[in-house]
C-alpha positions as CSV (number, residue, x, y, z in Angstrom):
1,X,137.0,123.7,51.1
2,X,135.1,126.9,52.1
3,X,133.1,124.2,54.6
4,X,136.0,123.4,56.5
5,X,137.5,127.1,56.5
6,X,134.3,128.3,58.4
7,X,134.5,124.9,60.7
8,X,137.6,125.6,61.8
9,X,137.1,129.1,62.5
10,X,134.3,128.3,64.4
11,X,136.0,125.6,66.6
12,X,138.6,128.5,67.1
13,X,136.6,131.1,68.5
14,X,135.0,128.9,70.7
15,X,138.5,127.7,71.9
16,X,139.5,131.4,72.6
17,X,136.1,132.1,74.2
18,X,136.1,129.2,76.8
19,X,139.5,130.0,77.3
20,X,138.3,133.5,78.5
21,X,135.8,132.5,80.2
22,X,137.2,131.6,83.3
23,X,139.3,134.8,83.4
24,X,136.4,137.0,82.6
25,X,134.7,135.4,86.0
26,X,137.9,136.0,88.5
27,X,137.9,139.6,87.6
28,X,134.0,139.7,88.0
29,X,134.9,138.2,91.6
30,X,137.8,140.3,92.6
31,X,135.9,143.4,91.3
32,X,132.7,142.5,93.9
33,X,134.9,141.2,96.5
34,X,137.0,144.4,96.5
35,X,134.0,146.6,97.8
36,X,133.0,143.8,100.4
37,X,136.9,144.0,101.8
38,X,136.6,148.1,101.8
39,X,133.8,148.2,103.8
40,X,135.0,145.3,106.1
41,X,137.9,147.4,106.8
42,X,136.1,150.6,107.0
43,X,133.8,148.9,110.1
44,X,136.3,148.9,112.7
45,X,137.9,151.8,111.8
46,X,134.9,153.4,112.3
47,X,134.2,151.7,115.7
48,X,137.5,152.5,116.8
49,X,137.1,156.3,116.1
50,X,133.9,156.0,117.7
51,X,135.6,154.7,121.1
52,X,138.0,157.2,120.4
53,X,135.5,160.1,120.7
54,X,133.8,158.3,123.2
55,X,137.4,158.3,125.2
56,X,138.2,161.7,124.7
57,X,134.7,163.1,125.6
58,X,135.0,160.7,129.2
59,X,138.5,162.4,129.7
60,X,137.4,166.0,129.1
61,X,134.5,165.9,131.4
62,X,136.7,164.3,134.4
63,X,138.9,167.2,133.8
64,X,136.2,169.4,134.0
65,X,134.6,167.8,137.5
66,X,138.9,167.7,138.5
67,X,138.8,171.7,138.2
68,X,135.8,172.0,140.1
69,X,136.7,170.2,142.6
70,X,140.0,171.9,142.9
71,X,138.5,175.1,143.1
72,X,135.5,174.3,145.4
73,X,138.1,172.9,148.1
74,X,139.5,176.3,149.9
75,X,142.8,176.8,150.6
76,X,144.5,175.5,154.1
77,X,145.3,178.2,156.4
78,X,148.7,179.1,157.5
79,X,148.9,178.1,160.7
80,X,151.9,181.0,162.4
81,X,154.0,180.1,165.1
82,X,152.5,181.2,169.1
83,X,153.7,183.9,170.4
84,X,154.7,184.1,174.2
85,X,151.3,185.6,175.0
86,X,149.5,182.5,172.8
87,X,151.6,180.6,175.2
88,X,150.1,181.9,178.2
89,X,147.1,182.5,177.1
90,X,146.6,178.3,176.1
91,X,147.8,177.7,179.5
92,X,144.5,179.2,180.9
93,X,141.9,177.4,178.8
94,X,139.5,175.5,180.5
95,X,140.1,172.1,178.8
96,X,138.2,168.8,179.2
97,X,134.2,167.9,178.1
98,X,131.4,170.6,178.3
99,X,128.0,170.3,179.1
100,X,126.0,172.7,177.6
101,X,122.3,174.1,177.6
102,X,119.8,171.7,175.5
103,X,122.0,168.3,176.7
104,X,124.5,169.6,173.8
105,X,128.1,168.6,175.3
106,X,131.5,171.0,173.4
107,X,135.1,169.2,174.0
108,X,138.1,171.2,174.2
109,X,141.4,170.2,173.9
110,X,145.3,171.0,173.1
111,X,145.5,170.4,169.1
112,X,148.5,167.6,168.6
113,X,149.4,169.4,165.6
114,X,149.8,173.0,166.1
115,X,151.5,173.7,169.4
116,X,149.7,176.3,171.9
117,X,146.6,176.1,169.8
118,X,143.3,174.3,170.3
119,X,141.0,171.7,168.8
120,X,137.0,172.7,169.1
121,X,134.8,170.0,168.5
122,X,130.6,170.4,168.7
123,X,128.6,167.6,167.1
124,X,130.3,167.0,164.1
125,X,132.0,170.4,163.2
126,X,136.1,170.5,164.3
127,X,138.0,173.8,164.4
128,X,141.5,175.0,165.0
129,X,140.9,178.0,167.0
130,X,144.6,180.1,168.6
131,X,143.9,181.5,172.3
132,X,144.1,185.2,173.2
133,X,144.1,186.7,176.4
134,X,141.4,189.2,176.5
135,X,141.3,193.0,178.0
136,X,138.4,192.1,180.5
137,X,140.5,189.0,181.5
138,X,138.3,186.7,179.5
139,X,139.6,183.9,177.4
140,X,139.1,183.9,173.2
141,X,139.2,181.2,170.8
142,X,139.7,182.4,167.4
143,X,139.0,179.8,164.6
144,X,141.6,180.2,162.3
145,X,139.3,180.0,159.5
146,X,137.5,183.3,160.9
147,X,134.1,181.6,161.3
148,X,133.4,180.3,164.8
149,X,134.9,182.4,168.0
150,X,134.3,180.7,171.3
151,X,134.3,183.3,174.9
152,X,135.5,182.1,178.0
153,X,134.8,183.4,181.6
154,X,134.8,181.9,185.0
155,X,131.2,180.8,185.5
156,X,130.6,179.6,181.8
157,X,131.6,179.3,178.1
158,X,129.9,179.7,174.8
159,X,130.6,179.2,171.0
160,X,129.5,181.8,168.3
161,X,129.2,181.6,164.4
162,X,130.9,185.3,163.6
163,X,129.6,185.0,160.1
164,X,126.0,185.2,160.7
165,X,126.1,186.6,164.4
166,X,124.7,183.2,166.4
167,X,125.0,181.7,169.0
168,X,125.8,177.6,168.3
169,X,125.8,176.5,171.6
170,X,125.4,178.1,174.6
171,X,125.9,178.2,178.7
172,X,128.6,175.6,178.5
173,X,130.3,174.5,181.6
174,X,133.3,172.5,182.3
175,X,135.2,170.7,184.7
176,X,137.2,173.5,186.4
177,X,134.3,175.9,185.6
178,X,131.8,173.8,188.0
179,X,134.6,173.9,191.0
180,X,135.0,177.4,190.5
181,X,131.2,177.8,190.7
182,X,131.1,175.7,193.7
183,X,133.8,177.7,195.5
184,X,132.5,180.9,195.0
185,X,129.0,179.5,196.2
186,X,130.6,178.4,199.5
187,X,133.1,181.7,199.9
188,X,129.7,184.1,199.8
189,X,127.8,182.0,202.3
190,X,130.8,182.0,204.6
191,X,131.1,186.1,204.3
192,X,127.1,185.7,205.1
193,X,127.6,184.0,207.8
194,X,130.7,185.9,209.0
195,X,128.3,189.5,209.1
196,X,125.4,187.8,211.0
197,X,127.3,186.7,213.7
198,X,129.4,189.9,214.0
199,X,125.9,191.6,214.1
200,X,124.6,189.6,216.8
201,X,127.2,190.2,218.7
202,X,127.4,194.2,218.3
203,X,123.6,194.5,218.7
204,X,123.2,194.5,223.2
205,X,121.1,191.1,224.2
206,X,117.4,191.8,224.2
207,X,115.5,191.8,228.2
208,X,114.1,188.1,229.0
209,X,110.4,188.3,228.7
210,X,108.8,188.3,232.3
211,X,106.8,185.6,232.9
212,X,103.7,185.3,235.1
213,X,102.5,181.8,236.4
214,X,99.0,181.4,236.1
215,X,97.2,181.4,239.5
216,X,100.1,183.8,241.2
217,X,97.8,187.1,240.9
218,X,95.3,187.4,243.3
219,X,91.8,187.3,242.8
220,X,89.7,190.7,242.1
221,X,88.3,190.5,245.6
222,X,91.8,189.9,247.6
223,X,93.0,193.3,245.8
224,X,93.7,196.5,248.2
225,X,90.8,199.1,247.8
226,X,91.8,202.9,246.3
227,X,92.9,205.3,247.7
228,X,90.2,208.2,248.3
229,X,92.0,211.8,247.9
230,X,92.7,213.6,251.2
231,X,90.3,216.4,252.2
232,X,91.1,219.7,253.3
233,X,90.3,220.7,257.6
234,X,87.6,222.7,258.7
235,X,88.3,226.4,258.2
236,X,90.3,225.4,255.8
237,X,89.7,226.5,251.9
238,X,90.9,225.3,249.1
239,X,93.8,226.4,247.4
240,X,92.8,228.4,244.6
241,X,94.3,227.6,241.4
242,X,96.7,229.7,239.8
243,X,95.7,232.5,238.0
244,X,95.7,231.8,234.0
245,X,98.0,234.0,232.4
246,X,97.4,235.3,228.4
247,X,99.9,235.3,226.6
248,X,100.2,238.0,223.8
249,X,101.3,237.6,220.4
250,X,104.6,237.5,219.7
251,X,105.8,240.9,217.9
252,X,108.4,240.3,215.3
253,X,110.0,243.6,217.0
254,X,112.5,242.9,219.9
255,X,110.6,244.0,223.1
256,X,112.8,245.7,226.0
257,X,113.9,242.9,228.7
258,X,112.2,245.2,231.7
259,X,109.0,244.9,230.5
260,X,108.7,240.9,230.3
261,X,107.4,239.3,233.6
262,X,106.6,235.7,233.9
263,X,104.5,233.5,236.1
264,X,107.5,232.3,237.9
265,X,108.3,236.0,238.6
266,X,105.0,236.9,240.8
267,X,104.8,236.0,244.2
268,X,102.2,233.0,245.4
269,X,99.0,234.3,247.1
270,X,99.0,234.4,250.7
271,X,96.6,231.5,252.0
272,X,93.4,232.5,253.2
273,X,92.6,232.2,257.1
């Protein structure tokens, strides 16, 4: 009887353990799979707030090169309207393509955007530059910026840096300079020519040279003999020269006028017979 007791208690617990068995092993499974699924999931959250950082740091340093760029670029002049004396002074720039020393070439023209003001152009540099009428009477172009300044007179151009005091490009000559060149050339050897001739014709004409054939002299031989000096007669004497006369010192006091007697004074002497 006691046999069969401990049988079946034995049959029973091994019922309830192989019954628990198989629960015992899912909670082993779902306890190791849960760390596996936490650290799957942590993985791309940790990529995405990797790209995030990533993202943020690209953003931040575009903003940074935005604000230097912003504050590298200078600000655009304002550009004032011309004043009548702009006016007049644009209409006396010499416009059209330079030539310049060094084969360097400068083009001037009327800027399309800005009216009675001027677009400078030298290699690759452009400027906006406002005309003034000078006291001299020569022409300025004043870059609007305040770095280049270009001078204008009749018989050339040339185009400064004001900043450091240099010349860019110098004796520059356009167009209209070149006939105004040419017509003063030809104006001062007209007035040249105009003063010779009214010279010439002043001055009395100069005596033709007299010229002598050769051959129309006679010879040595054919030539009339001197003339011997005339003799005096017989009885005759000769005329005796005149008597040398001294002449004193002049005293620095006034002499009377009775005593002064001159050569002319004396009478001649009687010839001799």
């Amino acid at each position: 009887m006691i046999r069969s007791i401990h049988t079946l208690s034995a049959a029973v617990a091994l019922a309830f353990g192989l019954a628990a068995l198989p629960a015992v092993s899912a909670t082993a499974s779902t306890k190791s799979a849960k760390p596996a699924t936490k650290s799957a999931a942590a993985k791309p959250g940790n990529g995405d707030a990797k790209a995030g950082n990533g993202d943020a740091k690209a953003s931040a340093k575009s903003a940074r090169g935005a604000r230097k760029t912003v504050a590298a670029a200078p600000a655009a002049p304002v550009i004032p309207d011309a004043t009548p004396e702009q006016v007049a002074a644009a209409e006396m720039v010499y416009y059209g393509r330079y030539e310049c020393e060094f084969d360097q070439t400068v083009q001037i023209g009327k800027s399309t955007k800005n009216a009675a003001y001027v677009d400078v152009m030298a290699g690759k540099s452009q400027w906006l530059m406002k005309p003034v009428l000078s006291s001299t009477g020569a022409i300025r172009l004043e870059d609007v910026r305040g770095e280049t300044l270009m001078v204008q007179i009749a018989s050339k151009s040339m185009l400064l840096n004001v900043k450091t005091a240099r010349r860019i490009v110098d004796e520059c000559i356009s167009p209209s300079q070149r006939a105004l060149i040419d017509a003063a050339k030809a104006a001062k050897a007209a007035e040249l020519a105009g003063a010779k001739a009214e010279t010439g014709a002043t001055q009395p004409a100069a005596a033709p040279a007299l010229l002598v054939a050769p051959g129309s002299l006679p010879p040595p031989d054919a030539r009339p003999a001197p003339i011997a000096p005339a003799t005096p007669a017989s009885g005759a004497s000769p005329m005796r020269p005149a008597a040398a006369t001294s002449v004193s010192p002049v005293s620095t006091s006034a002499a009377p006028a009775a005593d002064v007697t001159t050569a002319a004074a004396l009478p001649a002497a009687p010839a001799v017979k």
